[in-house]
C-alpha positions as CSV (number, residue, x, y, z in Angstrom):
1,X,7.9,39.9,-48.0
2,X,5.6,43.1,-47.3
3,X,7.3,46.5,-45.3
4,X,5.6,45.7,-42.0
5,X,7.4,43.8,-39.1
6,X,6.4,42.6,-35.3
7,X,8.7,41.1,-32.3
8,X,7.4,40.4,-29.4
9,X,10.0,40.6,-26.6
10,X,9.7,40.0,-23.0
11,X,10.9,42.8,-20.3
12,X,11.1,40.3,-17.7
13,X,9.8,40.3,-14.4
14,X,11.6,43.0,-12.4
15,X,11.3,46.4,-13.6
16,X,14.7,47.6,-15.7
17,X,16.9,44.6,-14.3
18,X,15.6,41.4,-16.4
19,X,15.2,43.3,-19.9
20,X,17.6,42.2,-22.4
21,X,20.2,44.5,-24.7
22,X,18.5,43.0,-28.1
23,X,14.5,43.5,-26.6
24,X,15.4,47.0,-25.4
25,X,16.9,47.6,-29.1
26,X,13.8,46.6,-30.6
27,X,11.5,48.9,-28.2
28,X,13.5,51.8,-29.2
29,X,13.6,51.7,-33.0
30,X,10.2,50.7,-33.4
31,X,7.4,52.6,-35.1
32,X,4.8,51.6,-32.2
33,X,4.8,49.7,-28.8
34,X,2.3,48.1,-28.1
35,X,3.0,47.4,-23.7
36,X,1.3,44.5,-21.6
37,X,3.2,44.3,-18.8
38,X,2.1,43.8,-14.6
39,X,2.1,47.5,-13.4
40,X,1.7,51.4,-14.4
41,X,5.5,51.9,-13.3
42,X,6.9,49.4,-15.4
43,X,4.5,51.3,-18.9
44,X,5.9,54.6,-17.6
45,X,9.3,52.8,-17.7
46,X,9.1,51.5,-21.4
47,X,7.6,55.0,-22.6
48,X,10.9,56.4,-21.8
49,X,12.0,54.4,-24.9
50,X,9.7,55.1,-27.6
51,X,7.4,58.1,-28.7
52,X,5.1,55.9,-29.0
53,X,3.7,53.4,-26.8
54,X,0.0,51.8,-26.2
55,X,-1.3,49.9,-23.6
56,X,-3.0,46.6,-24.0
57,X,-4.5,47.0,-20.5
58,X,-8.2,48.4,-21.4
59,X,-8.6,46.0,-23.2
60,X,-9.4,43.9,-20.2
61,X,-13.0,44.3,-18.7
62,X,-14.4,42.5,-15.5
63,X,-16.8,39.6,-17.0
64,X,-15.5,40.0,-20.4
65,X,-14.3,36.5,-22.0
66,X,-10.4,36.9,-22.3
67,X,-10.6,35.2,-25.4
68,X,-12.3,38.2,-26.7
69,X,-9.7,40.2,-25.3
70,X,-6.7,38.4,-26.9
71,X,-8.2,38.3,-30.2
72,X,-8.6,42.4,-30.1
73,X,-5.3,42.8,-28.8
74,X,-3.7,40.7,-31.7
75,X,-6.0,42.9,-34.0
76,X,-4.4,45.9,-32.6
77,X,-0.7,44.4,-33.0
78,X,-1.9,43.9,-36.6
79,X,-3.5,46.3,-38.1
80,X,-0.2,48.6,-37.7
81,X,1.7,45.7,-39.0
82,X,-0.4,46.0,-42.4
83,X,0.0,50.0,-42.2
84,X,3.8,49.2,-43.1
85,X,5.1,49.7,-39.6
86,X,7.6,48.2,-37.6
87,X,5.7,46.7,-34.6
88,X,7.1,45.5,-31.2
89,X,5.1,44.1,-28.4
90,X,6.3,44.1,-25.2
91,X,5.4,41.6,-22.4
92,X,5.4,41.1,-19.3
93,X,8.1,38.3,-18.5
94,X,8.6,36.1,-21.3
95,X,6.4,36.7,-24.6
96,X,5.9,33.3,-25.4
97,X,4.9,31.8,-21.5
98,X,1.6,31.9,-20.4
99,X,0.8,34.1,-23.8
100,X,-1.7,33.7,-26.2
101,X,-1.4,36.9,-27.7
102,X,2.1,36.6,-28.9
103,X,2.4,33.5,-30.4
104,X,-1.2,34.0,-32.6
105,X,0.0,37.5,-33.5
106,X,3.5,35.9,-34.9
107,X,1.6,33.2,-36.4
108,X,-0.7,35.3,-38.3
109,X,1.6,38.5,-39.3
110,X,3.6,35.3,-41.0
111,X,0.9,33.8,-42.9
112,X,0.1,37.5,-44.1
113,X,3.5,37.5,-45.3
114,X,5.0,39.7,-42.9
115,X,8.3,39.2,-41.0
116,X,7.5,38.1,-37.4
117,X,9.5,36.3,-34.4
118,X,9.8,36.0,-30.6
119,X,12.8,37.4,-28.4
120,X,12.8,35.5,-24.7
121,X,13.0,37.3,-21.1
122,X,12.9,36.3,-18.1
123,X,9.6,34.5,-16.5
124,X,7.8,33.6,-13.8
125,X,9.2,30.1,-13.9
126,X,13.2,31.6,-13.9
127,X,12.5,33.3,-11.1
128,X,10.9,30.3,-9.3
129,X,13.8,28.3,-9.6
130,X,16.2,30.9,-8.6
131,X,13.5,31.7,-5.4
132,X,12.9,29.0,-4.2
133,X,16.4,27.1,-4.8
134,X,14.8,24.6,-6.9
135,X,17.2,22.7,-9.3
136,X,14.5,20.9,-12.0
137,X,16.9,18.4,-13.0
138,X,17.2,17.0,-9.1
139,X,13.3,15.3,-8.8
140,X,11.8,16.7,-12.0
141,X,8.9,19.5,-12.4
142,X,5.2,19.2,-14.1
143,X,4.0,22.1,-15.4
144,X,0.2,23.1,-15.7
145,X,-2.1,25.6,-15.7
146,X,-4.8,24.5,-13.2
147,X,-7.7,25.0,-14.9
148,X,-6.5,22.6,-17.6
149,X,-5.2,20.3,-15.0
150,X,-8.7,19.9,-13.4
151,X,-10.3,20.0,-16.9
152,X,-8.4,16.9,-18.1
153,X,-6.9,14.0,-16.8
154,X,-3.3,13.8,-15.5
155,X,-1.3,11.2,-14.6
156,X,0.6,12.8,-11.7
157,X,4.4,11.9,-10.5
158,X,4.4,12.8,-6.8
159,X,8.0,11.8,-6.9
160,X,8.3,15.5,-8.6
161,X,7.4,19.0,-8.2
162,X,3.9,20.2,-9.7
163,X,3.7,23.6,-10.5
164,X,0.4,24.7,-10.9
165,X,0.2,28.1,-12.4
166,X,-2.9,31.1,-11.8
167,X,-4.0,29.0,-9.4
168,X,-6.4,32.1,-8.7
169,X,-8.4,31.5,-11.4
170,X,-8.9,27.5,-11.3
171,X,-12.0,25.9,-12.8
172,X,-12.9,29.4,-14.6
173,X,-14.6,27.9,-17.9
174,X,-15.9,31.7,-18.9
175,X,-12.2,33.2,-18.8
176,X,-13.6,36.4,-17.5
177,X,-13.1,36.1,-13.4
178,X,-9.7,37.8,-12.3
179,X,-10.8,36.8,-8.8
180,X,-10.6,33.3,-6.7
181,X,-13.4,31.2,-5.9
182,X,-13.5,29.5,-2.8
183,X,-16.2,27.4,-4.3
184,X,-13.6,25.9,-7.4
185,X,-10.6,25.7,-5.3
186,X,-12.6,23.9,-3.1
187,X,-12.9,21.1,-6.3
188,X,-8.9,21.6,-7.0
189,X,-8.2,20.8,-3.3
190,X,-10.3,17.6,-3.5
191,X,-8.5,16.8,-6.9
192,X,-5.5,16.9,-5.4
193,X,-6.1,14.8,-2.4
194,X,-6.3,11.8,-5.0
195,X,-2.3,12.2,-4.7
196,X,-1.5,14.2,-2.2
197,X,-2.1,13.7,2.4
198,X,-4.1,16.8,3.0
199,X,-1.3,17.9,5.6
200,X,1.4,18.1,2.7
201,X,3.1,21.3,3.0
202,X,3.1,23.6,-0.4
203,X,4.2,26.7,-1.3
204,X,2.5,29.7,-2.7
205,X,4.4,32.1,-4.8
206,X,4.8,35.4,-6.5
207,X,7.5,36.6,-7.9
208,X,9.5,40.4,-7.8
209,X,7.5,42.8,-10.0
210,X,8.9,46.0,-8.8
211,X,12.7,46.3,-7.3
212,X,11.0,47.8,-3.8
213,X,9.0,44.9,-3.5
214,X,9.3,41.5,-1.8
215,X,9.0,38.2,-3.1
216,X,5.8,35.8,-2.3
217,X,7.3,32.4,-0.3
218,X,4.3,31.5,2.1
219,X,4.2,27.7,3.2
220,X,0.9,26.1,3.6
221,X,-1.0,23.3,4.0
222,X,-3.1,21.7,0.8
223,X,-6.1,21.5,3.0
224,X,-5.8,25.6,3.4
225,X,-5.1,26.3,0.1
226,X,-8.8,27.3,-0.9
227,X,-9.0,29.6,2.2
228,X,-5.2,31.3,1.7
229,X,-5.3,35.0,-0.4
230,X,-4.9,34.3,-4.0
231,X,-3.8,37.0,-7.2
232,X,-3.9,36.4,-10.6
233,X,0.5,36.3,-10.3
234,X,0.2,33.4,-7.3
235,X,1.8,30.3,-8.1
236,X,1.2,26.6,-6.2
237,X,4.0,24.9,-5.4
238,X,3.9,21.2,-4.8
239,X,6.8,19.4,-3.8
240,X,7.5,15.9,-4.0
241,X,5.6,13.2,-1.7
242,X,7.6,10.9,-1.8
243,X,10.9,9.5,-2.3
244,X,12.4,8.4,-6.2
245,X,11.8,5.1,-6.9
246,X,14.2,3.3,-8.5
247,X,13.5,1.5,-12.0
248,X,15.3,-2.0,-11.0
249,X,14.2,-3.5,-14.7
250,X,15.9,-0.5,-17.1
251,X,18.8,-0.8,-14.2
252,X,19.5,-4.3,-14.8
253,X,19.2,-4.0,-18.6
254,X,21.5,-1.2,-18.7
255,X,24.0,-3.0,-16.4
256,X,23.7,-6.1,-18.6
257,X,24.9,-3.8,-21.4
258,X,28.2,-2.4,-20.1
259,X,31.6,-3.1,-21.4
């Protein structure tokens, strides 16, 4: 096994108060920080911790594929790794969620031999549930994010929640918008009429960055959805239209069964 090292740990989603112990630990005693987190404050925050700490940020460019962008930022990550140093990125919420950077960096320090792993914090989706006062185990949840939900087909269980995730960017094949377009979620709308009444109430959402802030909870209709304000951290909510229905067949087989 060669000197060099990454972790990639999540701060969480609230500044200071969803970091763990062990993440902190890392940030501290590592050679470099490399920081991708939702806000200047939080960056300021984490270079309290380590001498030295680089921003993934301008790495990002309007019109510029994202793709590119990741695979420059695992460089980055990577080339230090080789120089023998202890490496820790630091993300915003949890490493491994919503992040491509993390888990292609892990997967290729490891195949250059290096020692690599993941430590969890807090996301987007624990805060959700904690928000919103959704239990997951009660009706169920489906996960996507929407622009692979309107590129593929989905069989949909309107019994259960679906939670469609940067919603702001649906139908963006070039990965470079960081804006919504009226014109796209005009097509997501439509898709989801093929499940949903166009008067079903959903929920658009955006979690606590910053302690002084306020959390997103607006109730909509689906048919306004492609005229409401959308950011790259707004979540669609969907909850269930209609009632569980029960499975009589497996209910009469497991009955059948007991002792």
């Amino acid at each position: 096994m060669q000197t060099g090292s990454l972790v990639c740990v999540g701060t969480g989603m609230t500044l200071g108060s969803h970091i763990s112990p062990l993440s902190r630990s890392y940030i501290e005693q590592a050679d470099v920080v490399f920081v991708l987190v939702a806000d200047g404050i939080t960056e300021k925050w984490i270079e309290q911790m380590n001498a030295d700490v680089r921003s993934l940020q301008p790495y990002y460019l309007e019109g510029k594929s994202r793709m590119i962008t990741y695979r420059e930022m695992v460089a980055a990550l990577l080339a230090e790794v080789k120089a023998g140093k202890k490496v820790v990125g630091a993300f915003y919420g949890h490493p491994g969620v919503f992040a491509w950077v993390p888990h292609n960096a892990i997967k290729q320090a490891r195949e250059l031999g290096f020692k690599a792993h993941m430590e969890p914090g807090i996301s987007a989706e624990d805060c959700l549930y904690a928000d919103l006062g959704i239990d997951p185990g009660t009706y169920g949840c489906q996960h996507y994010e929407t622009s692979q939900f309107m590129f593929y087909k989905r069989r949909i269980d309107t019994g259960a929640y679906l939670i469609l995730w940067q919603v702001a960017v649906a139908g963006d094949r070039s990965l470079s918008k960081f804006d919504a377009s009226s014109s796209y979620l005009k097509v997501l709308v439509e898709l989801l009429y093929e499940n949903y009444p166009v008067e079903h109430d959903v929920i658009l959402y955006e979690a606590v960055a910053l302690p002084f802030q306020d959390k997103r909870v607006e109730s909509i209709k689906l048919k306004d959805l492609y005229s409401s304000h959308l950011d790259m951290k707004t979540t669609l909510v969907i909850p269930p239209a209609k009632k569980l229905e029960r499975n009589v067949e497996v209910l009469r087989k497991l009955a059948s069964h007991c002792v």
